[in-house]
N, C-alpha and C positions, 0 to 999 in steps of 0.2 A: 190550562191557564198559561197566559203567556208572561216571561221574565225578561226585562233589560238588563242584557249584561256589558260592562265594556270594559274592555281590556286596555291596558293602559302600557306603553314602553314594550318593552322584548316581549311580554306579554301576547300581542297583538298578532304573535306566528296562531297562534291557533283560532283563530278567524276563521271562518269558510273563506274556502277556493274563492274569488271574482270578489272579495269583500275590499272594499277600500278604507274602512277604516276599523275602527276597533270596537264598533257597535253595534251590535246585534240584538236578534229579539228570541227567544226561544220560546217554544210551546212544550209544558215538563207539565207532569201528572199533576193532581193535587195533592199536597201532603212534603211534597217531595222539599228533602233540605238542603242547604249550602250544599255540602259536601256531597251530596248524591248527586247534584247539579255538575259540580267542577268533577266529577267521576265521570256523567255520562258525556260534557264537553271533552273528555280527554285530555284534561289541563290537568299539568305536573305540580301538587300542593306544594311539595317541597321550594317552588318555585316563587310563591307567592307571600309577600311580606306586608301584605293586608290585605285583608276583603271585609268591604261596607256592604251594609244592604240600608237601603235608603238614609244614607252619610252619616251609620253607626256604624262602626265596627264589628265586626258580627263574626260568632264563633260556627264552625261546621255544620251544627248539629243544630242550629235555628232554620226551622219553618220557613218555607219563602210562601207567600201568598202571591195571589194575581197581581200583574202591575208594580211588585217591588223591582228597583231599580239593583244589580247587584256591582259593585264597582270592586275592580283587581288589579291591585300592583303588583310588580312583580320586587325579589329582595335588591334590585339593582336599582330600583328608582331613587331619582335623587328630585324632589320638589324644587323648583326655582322661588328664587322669593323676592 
């Protein structure tokens, strides 16, 4: 299944190599959840001061399904308003 991930601010170093921006698409097992996700991207949680999966909030241990969008800020983000 494939997942939309996109990293948002300081976030955006772990991108792949030639990536221009902070949006990706990954191909992860079925089953497979947040936190196994940002495990196998090699993204540092501790770094992270939200993650949405289709613009909820969403704790580690939820299920991603095909097609869920997963969104990550990092704890430096400051939203403009």
């Amino acid at each position: 299944m494939v997942i939309e991930v996109r990293l948002y601010a300081s976030l955006r170093r772990y991108r792949p190599t030639g990536s221009d921006t902070g949006m990706l698409a990954v191909d992860v097992p079925d089953g497979i959840s947040l936190g196994e996700l940002l495990s196998e991207l090699e993204i540092n949680t501790d770094e992270i001061k939200l993650a949405a999966v289709n613009g909820d909030e969403s704790a580690k241990s939820r299920v991603l399904a095909d097609g869920d969008r997963v969104e990550l800020f990092p704890r430096d983000f400051a939203a403009k308003t």
